[in-house]
C-alpha positions, 0 to 999 in steps of 0.5 A, a space after each residue: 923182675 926188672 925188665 932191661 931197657 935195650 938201646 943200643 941195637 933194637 933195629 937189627 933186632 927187629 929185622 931178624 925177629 918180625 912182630 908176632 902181636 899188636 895192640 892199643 893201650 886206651 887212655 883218656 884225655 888226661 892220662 889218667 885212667 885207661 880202657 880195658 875189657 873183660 875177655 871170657 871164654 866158654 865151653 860148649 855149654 856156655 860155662 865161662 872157663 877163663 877171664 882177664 881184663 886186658 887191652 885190645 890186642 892179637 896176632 897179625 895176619 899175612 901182609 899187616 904191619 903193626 898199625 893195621 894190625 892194632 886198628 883191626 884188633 880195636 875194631 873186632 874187640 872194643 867196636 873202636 875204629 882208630 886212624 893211624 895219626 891217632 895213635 902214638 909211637 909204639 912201646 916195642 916188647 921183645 919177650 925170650 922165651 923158653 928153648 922148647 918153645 917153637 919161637 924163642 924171640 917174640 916181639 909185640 907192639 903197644 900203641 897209646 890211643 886217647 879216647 873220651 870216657 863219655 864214648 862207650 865201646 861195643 861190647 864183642 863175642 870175645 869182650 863182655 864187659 869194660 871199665 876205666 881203670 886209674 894208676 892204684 887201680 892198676 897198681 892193685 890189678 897187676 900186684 894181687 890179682 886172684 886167678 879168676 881176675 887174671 891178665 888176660 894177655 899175661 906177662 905182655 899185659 902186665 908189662 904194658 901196664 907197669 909201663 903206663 903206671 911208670 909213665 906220667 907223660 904219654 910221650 914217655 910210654 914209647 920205647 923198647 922192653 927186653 925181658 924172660 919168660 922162663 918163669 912158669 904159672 904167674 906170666 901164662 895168659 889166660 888165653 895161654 891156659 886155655 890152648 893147653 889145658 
């Protein structure tokens, strides 16, 4: 899948279609290697029933702009408490979603955060475990994954990652992303998985 960069309108497109999620995607000073967490969930007798590494990211709630919706996220997720003023300008994803999916246009936001590796983030109900990832590393995440190792925000995941790996300059992650979710299986989250098991 080629993802289609969109100049000419994104604003009016915007408008029409308000943001639905946010998130941060962690690098270190260097931009060499980002933060992801491992998000489990469990049934009622503790059994983990789905997995996936992926940034801090989630729905916005009433009122939130995409920032304080990215800042709230970090915090419950990572135990990470970013300012505005550190974060980058947003990667903007505009997804086109199947016809029978309620809501046909979804928009996300991606902000580049720098953190050392010396600073160790606090382990949530919803993340168990973190790790530093470089670019291979990433490369061999989002091209052979099995699915017990799966994105754990799926296609909007992978795309932020390919974004970042493509990316040699943090001033280049910025931007807008189009692209389809029409294909079934490999672009379901894990969240996804689970509400509709």
């Amino acid at each position: 899948m080629s993802p289609e960069i969109l100049k000419p309108y994104p604003e009016k497109l915007l408008h029409l279609h308000p943001y639905k999620t946010a998130g941060i995607l962690i690098i270190n000073p260097s931009n060499t290697k980002i933060l992801l967490g491992l998000n489990q969930e469990t049934n009622e007798q503790g059994t983990i029933i789905a997995s996936g590494w992926g940034n801090p990211a989630g729905s916005k709630l009433p009122e939130e702009t995409p920032i304080l919706t990215c800042m709230r996220e970090t915090k419950e997720e990572f135990g990470l408490l970013f300012n505005p003023s550190q974060l980058s300008s947003p990667l903007i994803l505009i997804c086109e979603r199947p016809k029978d999916q309620k809501k046909r246009i979804h928009i996300a936001y991606c902000f580049l955060a720098t953190l050392s590796t010396s600073i160790t983030p606090s382990k949530s109900s919803e993340v168990k475990e973190f790790k530093w990832w470089s670019k291979q590393e990433i490369i061999q995440l989002t091209d052979g994954f099995m699915d017990h190792e799966w994105l754990w925000g799926g296609a909007w995941t992978e795309m932020i990652l390919r974004r970042w790996v493509e990316t040699n300059n943090p001033n280049q992650f910025p931007g807008i992303i189009s692209f389809s979710l029409f294909a079934p299986g490999r672009w379901r989250s894990s969240y996804d998985r689970i509400k509709n098991h």
